[in-house]
C-alpha positions in Angstrom: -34.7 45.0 36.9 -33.0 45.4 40.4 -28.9 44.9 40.7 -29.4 41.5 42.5 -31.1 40.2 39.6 -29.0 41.6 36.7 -26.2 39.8 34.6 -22.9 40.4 36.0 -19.2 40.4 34.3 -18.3 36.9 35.3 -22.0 35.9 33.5 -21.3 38.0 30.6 -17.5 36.6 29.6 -19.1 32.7 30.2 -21.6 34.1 27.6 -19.1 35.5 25.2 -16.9 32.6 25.4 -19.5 29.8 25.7 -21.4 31.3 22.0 -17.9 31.4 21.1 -16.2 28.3 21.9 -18.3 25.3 19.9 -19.0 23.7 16.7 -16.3 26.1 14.5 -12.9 24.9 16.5 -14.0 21.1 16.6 -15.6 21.1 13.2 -13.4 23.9 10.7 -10.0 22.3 10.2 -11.3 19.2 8.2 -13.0 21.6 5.7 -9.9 24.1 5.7 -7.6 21.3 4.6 -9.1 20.8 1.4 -8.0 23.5 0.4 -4.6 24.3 2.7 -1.7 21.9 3.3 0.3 23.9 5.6 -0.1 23.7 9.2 1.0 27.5 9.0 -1.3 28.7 7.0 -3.7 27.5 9.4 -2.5 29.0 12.1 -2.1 32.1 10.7 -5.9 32.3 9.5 -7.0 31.3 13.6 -4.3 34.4 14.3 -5.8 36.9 11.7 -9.6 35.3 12.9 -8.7 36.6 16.4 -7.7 39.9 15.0 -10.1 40.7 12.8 -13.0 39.5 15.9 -11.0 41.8 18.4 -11.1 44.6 16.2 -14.9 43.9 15.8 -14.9 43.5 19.7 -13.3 46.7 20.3 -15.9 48.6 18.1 -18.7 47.1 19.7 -17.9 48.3 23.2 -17.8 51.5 21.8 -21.5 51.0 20.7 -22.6 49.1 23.4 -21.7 52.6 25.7 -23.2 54.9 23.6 -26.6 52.3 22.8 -27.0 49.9 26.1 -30.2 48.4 24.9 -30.4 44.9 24.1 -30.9 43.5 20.8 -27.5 43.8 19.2 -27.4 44.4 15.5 -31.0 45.0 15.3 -31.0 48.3 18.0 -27.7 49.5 16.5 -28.6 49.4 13.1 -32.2 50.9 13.9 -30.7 54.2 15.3 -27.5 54.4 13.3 -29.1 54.0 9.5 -32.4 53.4 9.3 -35.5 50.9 11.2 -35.6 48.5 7.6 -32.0 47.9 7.8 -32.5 47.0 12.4 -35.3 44.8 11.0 -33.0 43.2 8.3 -30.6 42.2 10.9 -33.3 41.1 13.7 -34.1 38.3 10.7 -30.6 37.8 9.6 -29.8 37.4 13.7 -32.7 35.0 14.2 -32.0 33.2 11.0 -28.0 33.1 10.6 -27.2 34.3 14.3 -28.8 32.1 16.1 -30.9 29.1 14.9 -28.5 27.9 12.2 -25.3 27.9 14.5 -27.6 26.1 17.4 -28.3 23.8 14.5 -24.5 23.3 13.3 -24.0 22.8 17.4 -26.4 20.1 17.8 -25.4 18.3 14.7 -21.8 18.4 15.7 -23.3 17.2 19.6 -24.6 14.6 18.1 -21.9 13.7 15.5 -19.2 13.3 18.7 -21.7 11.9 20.8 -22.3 9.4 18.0 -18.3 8.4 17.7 -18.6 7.8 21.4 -21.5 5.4 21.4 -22.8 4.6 17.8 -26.6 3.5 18.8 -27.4 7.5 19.3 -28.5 8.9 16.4 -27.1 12.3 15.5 -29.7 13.9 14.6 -32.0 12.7 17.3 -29.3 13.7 19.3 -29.0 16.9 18.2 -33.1 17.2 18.8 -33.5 15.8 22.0 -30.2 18.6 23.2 -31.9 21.8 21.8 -35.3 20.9 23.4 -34.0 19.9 26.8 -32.0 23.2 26.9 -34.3 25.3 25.9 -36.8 24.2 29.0 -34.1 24.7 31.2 -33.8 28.4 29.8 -38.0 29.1 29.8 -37.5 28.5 34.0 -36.0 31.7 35.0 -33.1 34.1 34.8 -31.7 32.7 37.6 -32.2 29.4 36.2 -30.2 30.4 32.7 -27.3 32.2 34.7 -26.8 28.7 37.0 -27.0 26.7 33.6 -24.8 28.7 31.9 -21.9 29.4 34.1 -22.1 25.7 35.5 -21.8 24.2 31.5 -19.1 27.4 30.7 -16.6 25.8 33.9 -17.3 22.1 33.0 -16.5 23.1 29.2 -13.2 24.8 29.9 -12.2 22.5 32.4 -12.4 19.9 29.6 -10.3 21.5 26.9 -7.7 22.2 29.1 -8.2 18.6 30.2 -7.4 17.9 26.2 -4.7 21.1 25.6 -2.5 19.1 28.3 -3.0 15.9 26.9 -2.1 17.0 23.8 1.2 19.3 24.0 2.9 16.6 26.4 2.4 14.4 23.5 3.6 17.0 21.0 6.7 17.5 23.6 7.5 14.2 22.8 7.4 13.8 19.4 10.4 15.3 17.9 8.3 15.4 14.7 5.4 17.2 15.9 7.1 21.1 15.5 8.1 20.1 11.7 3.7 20.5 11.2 3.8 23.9 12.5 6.6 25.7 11.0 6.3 27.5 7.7 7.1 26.1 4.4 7.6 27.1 0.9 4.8 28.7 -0.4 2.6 29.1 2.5 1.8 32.8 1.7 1.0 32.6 -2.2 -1.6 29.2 -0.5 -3.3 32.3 2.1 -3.7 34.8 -1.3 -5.6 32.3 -3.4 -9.4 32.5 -3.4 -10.3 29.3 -2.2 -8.4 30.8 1.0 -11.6 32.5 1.5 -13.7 29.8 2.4 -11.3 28.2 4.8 -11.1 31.8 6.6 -15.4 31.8 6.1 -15.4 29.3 8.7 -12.4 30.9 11.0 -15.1 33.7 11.3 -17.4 31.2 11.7 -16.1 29.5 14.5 -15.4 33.6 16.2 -18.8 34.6 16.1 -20.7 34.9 19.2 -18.0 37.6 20.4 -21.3 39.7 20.5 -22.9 37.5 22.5 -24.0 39.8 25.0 -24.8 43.1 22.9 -28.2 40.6 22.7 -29.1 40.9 26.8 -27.2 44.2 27.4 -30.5 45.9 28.7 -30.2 42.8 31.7 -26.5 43.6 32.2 -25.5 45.1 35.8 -23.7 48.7 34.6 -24.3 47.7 31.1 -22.1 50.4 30.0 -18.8 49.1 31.2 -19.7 45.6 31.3 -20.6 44.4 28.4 -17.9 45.8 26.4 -15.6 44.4 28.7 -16.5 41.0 28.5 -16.6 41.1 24.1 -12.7 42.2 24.9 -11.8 39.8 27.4 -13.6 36.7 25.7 -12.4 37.3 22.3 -8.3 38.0 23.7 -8.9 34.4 25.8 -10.8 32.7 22.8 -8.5 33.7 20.2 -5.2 32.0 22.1 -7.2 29.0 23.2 -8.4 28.3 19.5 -4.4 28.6 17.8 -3.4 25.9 20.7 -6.0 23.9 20.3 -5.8 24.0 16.5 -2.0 23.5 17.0 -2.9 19.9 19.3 -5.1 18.9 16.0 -2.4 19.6 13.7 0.2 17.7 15.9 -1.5 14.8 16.8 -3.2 13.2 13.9 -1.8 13.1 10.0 -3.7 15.5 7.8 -5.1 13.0 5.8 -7.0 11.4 8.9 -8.5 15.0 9.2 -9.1 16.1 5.6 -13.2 16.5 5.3 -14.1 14.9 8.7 -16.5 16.7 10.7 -15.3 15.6 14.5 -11.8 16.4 14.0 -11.8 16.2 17.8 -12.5 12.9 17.9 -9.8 11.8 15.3 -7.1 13.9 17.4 -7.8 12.2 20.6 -7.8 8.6 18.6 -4.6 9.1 18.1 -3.3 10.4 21.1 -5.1 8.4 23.6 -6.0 5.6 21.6 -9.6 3.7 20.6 -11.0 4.1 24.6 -9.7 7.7 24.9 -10.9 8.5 21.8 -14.3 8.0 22.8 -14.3 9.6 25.9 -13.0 12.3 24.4 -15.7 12.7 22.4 -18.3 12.6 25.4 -16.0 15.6 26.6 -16.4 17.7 23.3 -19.9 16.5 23.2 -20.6 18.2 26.6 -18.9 21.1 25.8 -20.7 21.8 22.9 -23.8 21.7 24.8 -22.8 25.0 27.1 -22.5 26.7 23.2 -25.8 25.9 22.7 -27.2 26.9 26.0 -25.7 30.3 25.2 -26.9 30.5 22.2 -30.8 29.7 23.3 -30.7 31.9 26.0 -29.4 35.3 24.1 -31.1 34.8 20.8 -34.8 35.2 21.4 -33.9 38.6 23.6 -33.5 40.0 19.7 -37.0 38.9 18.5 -38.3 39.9 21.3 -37.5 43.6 20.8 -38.8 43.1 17.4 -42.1 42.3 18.8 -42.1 45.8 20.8 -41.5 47.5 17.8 -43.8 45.8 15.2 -47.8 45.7 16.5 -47.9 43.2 14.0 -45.4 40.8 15.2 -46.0 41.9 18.9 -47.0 38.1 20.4 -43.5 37.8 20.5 -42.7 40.2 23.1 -44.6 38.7 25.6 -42.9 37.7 28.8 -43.8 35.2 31.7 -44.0 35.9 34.9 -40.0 35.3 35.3 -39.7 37.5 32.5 -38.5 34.9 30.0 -39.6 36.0 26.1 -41.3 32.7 25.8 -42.9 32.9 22.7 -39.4 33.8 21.1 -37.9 31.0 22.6 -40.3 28.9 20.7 -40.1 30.5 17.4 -36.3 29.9 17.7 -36.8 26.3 18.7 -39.3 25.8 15.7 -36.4 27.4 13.4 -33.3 25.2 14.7 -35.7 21.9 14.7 -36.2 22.9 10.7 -32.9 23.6 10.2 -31.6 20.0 11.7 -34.4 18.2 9.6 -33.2 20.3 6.1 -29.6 21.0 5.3 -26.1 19.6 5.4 -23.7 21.1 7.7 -21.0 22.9 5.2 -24.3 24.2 3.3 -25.7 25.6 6.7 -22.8 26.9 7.5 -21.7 29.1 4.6 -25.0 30.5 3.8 -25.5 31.9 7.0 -22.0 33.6 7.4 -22.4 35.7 4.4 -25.5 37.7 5.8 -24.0 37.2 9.5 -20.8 39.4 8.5 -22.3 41.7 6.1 -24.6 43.0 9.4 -21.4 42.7 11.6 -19.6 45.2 9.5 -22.7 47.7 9.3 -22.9 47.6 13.1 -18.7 48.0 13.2 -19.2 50.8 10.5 -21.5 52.6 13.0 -18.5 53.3 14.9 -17.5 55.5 12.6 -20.4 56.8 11.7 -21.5 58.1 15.2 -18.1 59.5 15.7 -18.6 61.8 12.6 -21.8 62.6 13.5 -21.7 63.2 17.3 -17.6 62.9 18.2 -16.3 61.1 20.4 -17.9 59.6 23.1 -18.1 61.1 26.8 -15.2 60.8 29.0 -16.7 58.4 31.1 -18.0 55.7 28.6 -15.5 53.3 26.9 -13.4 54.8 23.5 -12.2 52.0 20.9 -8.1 52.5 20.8 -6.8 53.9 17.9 -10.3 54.7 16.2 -10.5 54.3 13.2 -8.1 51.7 12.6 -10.1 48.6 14.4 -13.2 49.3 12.4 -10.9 49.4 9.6 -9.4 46.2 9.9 -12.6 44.1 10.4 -14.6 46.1 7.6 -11.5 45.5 4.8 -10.8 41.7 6.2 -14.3 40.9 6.7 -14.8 41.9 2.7 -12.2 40.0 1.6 -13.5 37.0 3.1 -17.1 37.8 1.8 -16.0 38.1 -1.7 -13.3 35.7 -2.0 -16.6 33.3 -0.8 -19.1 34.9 -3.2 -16.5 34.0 -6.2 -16.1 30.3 -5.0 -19.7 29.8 -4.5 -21.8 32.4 -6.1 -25.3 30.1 -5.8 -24.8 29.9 -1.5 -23.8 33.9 -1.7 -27.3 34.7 -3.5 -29.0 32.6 -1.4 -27.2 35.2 1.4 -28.4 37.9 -0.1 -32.0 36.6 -0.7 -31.8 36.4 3.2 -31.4 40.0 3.5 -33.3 40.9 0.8 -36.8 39.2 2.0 -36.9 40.8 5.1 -36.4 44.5 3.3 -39.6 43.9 1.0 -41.7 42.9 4.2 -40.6 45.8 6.5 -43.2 48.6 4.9 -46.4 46.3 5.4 -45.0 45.8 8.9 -44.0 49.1 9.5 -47.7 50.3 8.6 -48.5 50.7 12.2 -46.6 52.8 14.1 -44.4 51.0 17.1 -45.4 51.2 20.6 
């Protein structure tokens, strides 16, 4: 692929922070107040979110340097453990990575879009989005790096649009600091189990900061770049999601946002009244839509690969002309269409997660693995600060989250594992040929 035609830094941070910035920030904090009642305690989990996905950030540059192939989880986990466990994640990617949070996008798309003008259906919506996108995407490169950093600006423009809007009304409102502050017992409310779901879909709402691990091999100086945008999208992501949460928290009571989906919605009800309301929820609505343009364009580079590898599986590797994985693409679309017909959102969501991290935390591992294996890496490539500590932190927090989940809702955790397990018991009969 020639320099001119490669994916460049400003490219790369849209992707990061387009995957990132979607369905979790506009859709989490209704679920996470049935079971937290400090504005705090929110805050704090969005803070420790951050963390925990810049310490995962970090790591991955690291790997992206020493491995700058595309594919993600699936390459890294290939050459660092073992080609079952790459496989495992390829599915999990496909599965949990990619086509359920499209989904959770497009039902949130068309859950605002919906607020804003009741005769759209949201799931039709939600359908009509995800197939329109995804021709866009089967055009060209070119095509997808236009659409993408055109819906990334519009998107950002229109939160800060709604970040304004809503601290000058906080500013105002002599009560609004009282929601923020910490109370009595805020800590002893963060150490309880059920804290673990609410911080399931902080690390929910964070994933994608590996958004372009997936694409890496398309990257312009792949080595530098791509860990450079996972740094400098999760830093900007992580500040924009504790104001934006901290607008949500000021500007509408917590009972209005207890178990409502389009929290957004709500919050600019109240600060803008019936009318703004609505067309604030056109504005989240077409922001959401540059998530799940980023999401269809990076996922289907992952099954792709798989099709190199796998003889068996190897119609999905095929390219057009423009060198789009078209057959991918599909397969994904097929998935997400499923997925939008089949489950609830909350369901969805926490049954993908489980898998999602537990393959995050085998690729951060592999930080530390290579290191004892092969040392550090060469001077030139990049060298995660303070190693081990930031594989460390996302490994332990990461856990916790994972098991504080699994001993709330032990029936969506096994359904998790069966996710990882399936693809295990069908890697031998594919394997059976060896990969081109």
């Amino acid at each position: 692929m020639s320099s001119r035609s490669a994916i460049g830094l400003p490219t790369c941070v849209a992707l990061v922070t387009a995957t990132m910035v979607g369905t979790g920030v506009y859709t989490s904090l209704g679920f996470q107040l049935q079971d937290l009642r400090s504005g705090f305690s929110i805050l704090v989990l969005w803070g420790l979110g951050g963390l925990i996905s810049l310490c995962g950030a970090l790591s991955y540059a690291e790997l992206s340097a020493r491995i700058p192939r595309s594919g993600g989880e699936y390459t890294y986990l290939s050459e660092i453990y073992h080609p079952a466990i790459g496989f495992m994640a390829a599915c999990v990617s496909l599965l949990a990575g990619f086509a359920a949070p499209i989904a959770l996008s497009a039902l949130a798309f068309g859950s605002y879009l919906h607020a804003a003008y009741p005769e759209c259906g949201e799931r039709t919506s939600g359908f009509a989005a995800v197939v329109l996108i995804t021709l866009l995407h089967l055009r060209s490169l070119g095509t997808s790096s236009l659409v993408q950093n055109a819906a990334t600006a519009l998107k950002f423009l229109l939160v800060a649009l709604f970040l304004f809007i809503g601290f000058r009304a906080a500013f105002l409102k002599s009560s609004a600091a009282e929601v923020l502050r910490p109370g009595a017992g805020w800590f002893q409310e963060l150490a309880r189990p059920s804290s673990g779901i609410a911080l399931l879909f902080v690390l929910y709402a964070y994933s994608g900061w590996n958004a372009t691990t997936y694409l890496a091999g398309e990257v312009r100086n792949g080595r530098r770049t791509v860990g450079l945008s996972l740094i400098l999208g999760t830093l900007a992501v992580t500040l924009l999601y504790i104001a934006l949460n901290a607008v949500f928290l000021t500007s509408a009571p917590q009972g209005d946002l207890r178990g409502i989906l389009n929290v957004g919605s709500v919050s600019a009800a109240h600060l803008l009244g019936s009318q703004g309301g609505r067309a604030m929820s056109v504005i989240i609505a077409v922001g959401l839509l540059a998530s799940i343009s980023a999401m269809i364009w990076a996922g289907p580079r992952v099954t792709q690969r798989v099709g190199e590898d796998y003889p068996a599986l190897g119609f999905l590797a095929r390219r057009s002309d423009a060198g789009i994985p078209v057959p991918a693409m599909l397969v994904q679309l097929a998935l997400v269409l499923v997925l939008l017909l089949a489950g609830s959102f909350e369901g969805v969501l926490v049954l993908a997660q489980i898998p999602l991290l537990f393959c995050l935390m085998l690729g951060v591992a592999g930080t530390i693995i290579l290191r004892a294996r092969t040392g550090a890496p060469e001077e030139n490539l990049f060298h995660c600060p303070l190693h081990p500590l930031p594989p460390l932190v996302f490994l332990v927090c990461s856990a916790t989250g994972i098991i504080y989940s699994a001993s709330t809702r032990p029936w969506t955790a096994l359904g998790g594992l069966g996710i990882m397990l399936i693809p295990l018991i069908l890697h031998p009969w594919l394997a059976r040929n060896p990969a081109r």
